[in-house]
PANUBA-961223 format. One line per 8 residues: their letters; for each residue y, x, z of N, C-alpha, C, O. Coordinates in Angstrom, 1 decimal, always signed. Atoms other than C-alpha are relative to their C-alpha. Layout:
N
a> Y,X,Z,Y,X,Z,Y,X,Z,Y,X,Z  ...
***
This chain:
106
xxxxxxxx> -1.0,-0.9,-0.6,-5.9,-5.7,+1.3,-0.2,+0.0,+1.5,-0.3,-0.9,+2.3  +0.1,-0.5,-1.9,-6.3,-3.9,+4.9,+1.4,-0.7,+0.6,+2.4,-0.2,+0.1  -1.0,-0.1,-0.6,-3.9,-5.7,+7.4,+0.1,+0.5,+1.5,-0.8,+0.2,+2.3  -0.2,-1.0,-1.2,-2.4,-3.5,+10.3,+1.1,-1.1,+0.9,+1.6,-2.2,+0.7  -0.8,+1.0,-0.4,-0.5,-4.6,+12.9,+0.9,+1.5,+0.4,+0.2,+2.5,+0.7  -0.7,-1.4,-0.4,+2.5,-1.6,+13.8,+0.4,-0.3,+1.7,+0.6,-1.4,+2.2  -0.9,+0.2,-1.4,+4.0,-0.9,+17.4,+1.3,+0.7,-0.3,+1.5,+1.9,-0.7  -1.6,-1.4,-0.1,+7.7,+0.2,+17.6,+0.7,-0.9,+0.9,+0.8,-2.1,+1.0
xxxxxxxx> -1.3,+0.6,-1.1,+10.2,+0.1,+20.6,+0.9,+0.7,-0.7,+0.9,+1.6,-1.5  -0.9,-0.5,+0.4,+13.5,-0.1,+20.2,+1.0,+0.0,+1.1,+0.7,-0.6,+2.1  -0.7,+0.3,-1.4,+16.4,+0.2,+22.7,+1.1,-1.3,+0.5,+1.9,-1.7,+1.4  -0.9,+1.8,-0.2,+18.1,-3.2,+22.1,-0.5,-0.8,-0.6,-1.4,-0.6,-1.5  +0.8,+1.5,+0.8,+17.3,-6.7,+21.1,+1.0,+0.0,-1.7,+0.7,-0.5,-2.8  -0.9,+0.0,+1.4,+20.1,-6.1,+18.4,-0.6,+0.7,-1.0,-0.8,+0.5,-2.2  +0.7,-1.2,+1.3,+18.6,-3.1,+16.9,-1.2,-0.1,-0.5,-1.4,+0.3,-1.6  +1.1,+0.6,+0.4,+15.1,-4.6,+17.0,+0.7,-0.8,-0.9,+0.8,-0.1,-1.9
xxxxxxxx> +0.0,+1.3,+0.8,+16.3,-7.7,+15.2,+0.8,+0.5,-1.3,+1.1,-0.3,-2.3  -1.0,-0.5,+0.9,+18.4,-5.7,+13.1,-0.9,+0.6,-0.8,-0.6,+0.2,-1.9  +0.7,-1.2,+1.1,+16.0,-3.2,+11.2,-1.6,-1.5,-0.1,-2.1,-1.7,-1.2  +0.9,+1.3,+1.0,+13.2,-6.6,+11.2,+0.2,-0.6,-0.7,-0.6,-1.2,-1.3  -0.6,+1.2,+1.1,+15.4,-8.5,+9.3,-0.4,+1.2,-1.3,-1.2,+1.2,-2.2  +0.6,-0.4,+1.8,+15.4,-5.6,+6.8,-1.4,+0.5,-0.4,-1.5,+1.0,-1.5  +1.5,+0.0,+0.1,+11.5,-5.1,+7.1,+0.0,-1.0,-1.0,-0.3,-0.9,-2.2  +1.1,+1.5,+0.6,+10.7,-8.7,+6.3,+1.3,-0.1,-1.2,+1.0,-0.1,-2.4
xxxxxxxx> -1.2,+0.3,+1.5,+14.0,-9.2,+3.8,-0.7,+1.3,-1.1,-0.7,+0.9,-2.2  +0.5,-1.3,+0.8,+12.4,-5.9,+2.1,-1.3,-0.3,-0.6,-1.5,+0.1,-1.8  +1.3,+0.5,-0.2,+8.8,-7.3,+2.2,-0.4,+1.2,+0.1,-0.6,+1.8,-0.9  +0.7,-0.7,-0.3,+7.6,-4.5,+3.9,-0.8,-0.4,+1.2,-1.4,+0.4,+1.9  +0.5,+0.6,-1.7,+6.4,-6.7,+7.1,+0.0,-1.6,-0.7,+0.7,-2.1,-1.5  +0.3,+1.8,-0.2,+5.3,-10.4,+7.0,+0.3,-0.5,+0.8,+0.1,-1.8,+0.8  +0.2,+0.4,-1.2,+6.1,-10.8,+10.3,+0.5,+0.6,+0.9,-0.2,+1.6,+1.1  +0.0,-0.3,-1.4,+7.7,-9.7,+13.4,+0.5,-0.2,+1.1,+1.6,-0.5,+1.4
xxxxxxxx> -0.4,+0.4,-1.7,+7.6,-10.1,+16.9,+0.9,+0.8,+0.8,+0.5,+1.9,+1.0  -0.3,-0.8,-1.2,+9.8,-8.9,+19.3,+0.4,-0.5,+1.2,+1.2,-1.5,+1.4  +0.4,+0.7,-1.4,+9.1,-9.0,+23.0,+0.8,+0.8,+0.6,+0.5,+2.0,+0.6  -0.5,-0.7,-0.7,+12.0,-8.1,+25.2,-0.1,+0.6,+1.0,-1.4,+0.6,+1.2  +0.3,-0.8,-1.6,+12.2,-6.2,+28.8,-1.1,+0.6,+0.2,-1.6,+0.8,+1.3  +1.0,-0.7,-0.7,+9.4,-4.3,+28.2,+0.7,+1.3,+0.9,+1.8,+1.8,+0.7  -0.5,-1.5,-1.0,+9.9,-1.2,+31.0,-1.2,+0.9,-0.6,-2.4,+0.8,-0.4  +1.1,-1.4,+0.2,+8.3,+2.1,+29.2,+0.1,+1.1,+1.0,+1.2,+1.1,+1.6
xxxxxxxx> +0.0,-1.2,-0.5,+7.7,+5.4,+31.1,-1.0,+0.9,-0.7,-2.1,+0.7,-1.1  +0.4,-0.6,+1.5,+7.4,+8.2,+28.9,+0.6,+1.5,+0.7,+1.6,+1.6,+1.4  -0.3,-1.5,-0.2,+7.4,+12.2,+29.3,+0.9,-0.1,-1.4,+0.5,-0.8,-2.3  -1.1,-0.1,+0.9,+10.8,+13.1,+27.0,+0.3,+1.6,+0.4,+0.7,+1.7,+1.5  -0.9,-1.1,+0.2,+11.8,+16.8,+26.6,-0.7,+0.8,+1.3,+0.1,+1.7,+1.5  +0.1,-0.6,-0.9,+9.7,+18.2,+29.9,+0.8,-1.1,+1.2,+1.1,-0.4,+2.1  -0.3,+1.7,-1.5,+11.0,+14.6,+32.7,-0.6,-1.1,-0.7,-0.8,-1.3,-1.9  +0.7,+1.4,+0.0,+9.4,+11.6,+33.1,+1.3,-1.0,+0.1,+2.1,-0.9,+1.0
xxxxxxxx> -1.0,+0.3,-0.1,+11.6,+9.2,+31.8,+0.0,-1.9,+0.3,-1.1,-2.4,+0.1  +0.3,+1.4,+0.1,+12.1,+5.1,+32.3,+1.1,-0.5,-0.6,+2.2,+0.0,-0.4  -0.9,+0.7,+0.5,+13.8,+2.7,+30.2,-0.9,-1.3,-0.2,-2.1,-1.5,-0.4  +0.3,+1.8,+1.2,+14.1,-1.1,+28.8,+0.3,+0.3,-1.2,+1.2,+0.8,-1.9  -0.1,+0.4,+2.1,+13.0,-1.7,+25.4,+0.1,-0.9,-0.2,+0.5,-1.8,+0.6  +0.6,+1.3,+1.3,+12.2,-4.2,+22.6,-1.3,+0.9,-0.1,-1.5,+2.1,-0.2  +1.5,-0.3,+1.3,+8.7,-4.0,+21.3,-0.1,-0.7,-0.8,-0.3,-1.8,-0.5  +0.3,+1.1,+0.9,+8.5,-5.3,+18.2,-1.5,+0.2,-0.9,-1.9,+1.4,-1.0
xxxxxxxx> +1.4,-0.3,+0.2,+4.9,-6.1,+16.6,+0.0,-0.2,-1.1,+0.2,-1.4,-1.3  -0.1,+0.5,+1.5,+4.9,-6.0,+12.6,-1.3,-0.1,-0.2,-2.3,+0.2,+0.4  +1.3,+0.8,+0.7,+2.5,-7.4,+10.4,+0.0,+0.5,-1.7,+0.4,-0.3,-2.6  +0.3,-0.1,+1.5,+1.7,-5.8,+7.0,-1.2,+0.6,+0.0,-2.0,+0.7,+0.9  +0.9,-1.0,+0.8,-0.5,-3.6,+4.5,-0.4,+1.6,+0.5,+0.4,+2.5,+0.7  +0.3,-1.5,-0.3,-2.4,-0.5,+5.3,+1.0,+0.6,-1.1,+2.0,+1.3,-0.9  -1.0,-0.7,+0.9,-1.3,+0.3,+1.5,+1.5,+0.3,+0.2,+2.2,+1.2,-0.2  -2.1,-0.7,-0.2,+2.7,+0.0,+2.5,+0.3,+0.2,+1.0,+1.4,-0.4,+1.3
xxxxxxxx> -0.4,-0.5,-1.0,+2.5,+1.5,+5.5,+0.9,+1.1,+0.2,+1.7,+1.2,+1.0  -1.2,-0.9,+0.5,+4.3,+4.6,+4.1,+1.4,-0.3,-0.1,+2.4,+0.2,+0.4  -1.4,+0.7,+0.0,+6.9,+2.7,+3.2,+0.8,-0.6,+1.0,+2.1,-0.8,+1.0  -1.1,+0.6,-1.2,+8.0,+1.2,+6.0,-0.1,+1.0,+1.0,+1.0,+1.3,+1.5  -0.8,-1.4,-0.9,+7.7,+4.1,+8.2,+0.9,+0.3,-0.1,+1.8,+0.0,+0.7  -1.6,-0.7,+0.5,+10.1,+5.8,+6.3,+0.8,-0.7,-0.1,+1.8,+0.0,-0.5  -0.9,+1.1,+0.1,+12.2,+2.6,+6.5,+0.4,-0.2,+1.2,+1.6,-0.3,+1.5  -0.8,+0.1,-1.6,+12.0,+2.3,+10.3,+0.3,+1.6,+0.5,+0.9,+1.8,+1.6
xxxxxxxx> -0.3,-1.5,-0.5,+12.2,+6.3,+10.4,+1.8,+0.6,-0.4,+2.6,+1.4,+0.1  -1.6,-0.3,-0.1,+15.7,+6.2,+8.7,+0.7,-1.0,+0.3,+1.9,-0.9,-0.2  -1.2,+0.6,-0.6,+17.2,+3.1,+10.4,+0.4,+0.1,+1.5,+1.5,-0.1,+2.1  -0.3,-0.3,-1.8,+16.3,+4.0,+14.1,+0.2,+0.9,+0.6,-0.1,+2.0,+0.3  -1.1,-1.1,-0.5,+18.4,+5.3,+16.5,-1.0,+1.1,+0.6,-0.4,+2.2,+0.8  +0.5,-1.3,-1.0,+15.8,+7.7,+18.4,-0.3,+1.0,-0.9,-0.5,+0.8,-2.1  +0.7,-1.7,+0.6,+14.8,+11.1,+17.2,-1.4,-0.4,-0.1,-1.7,-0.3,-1.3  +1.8,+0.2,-0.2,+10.9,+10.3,+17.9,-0.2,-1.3,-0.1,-0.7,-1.8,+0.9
xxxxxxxx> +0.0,+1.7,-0.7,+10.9,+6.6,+17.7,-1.9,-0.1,-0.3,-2.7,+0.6,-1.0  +1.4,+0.1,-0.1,+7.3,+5.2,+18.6,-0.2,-1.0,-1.3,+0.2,-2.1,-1.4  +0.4,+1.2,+1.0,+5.6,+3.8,+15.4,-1.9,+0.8,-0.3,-2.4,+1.9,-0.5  +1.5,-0.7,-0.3,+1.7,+3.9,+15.7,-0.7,-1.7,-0.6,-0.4,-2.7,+0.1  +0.9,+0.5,+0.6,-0.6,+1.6,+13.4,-1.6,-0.4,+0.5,-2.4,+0.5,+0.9  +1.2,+0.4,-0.3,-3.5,-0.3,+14.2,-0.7,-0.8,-1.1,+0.1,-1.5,-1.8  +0.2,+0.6,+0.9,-5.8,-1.7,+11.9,-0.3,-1.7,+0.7,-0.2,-2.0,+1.9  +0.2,+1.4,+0.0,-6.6,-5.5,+11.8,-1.9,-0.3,-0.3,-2.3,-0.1,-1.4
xxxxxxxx> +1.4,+0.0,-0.3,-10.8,-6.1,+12.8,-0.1,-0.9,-0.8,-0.4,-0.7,-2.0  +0.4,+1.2,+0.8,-10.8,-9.7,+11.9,+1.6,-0.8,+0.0,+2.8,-0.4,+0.3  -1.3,+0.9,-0.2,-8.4,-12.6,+11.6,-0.4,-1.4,-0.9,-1.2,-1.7,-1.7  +0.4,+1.1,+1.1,-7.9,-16.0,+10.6,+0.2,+0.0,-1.5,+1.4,-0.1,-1.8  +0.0,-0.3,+1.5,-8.5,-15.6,+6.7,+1.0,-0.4,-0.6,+1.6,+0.4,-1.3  -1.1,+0.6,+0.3,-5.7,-18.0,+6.1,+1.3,+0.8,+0.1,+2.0,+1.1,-0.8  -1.4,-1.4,-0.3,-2.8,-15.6,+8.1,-0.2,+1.0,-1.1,+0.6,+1.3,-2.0  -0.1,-1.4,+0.8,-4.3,-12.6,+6.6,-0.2,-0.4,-1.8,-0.7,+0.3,-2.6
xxxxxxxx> -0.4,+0.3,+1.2,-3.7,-14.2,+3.4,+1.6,-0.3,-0.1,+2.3,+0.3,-1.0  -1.5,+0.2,-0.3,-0.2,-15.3,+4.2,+0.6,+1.5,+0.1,+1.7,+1.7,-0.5  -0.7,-1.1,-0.2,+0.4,-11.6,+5.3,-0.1,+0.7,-1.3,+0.9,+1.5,-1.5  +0.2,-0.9,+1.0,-1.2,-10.0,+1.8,+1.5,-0.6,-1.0,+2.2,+0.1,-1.7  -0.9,+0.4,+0.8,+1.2,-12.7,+0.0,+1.7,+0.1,+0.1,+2.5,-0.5,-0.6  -1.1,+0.0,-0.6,+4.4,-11.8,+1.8,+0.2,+1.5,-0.3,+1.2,+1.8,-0.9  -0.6,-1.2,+0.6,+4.5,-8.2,+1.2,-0.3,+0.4,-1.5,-1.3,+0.2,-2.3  +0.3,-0.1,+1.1,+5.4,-7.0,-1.6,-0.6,+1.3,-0.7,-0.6,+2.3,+0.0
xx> +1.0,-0.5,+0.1,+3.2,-5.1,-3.8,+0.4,+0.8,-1.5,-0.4,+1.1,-2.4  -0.9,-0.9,+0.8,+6.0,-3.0,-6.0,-0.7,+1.7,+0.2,-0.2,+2.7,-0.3
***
């Protein structure tokens, strides 16, 4: 199984930790990090805009990538929220074993 790693900001540490709990409680994520105070600057609507995020860094399956999209597309609060997939080159065999056994495969 292909593992990805996702990006998504969120605009609180609550709301991040809040929709990862139901990622990983879901098994749609193995895993996630979130790294507070990032500062984004981001064209919004025609202005250049700045805010503090969360980034949080998930950890699953190419195959249930759909799925959790649609999972962080209807718990978060933005209209556009940033969720952009990367795949996984290498890794320690061990993790990416840990990550295939962690989601689930319903």
């Amino acid at each position: 199984m292909q593992v990805i790693v996702v990006y998504c900001t969120f605009p609180s540490e609550e709301k991040a930790r809040q929709i990862a709990t139901v990622l990983v409680e879901s098994q749609l994520a193995a895993c996630v990090n979130l790294l507070p105070s990032v500062q984004s600057v981001y064209s919004w609507q025609g202005k250049v805009e700045h805010a503090q995020e969360v980034l949080a860094i998930i950890k699953t399956s190419a195959p249930g990538y759909a799925a959790l999209q649609a999972k962080i597309q209807e718990l978060h609060p933005y209209e556009v929220p940033e969720i952009i997939a990367l795949p996984v080159q290498q890794g320690s065999p061990a993790y990416l074993q840990w990550v295939h056994d962690s989601i689930s495969t319903k």
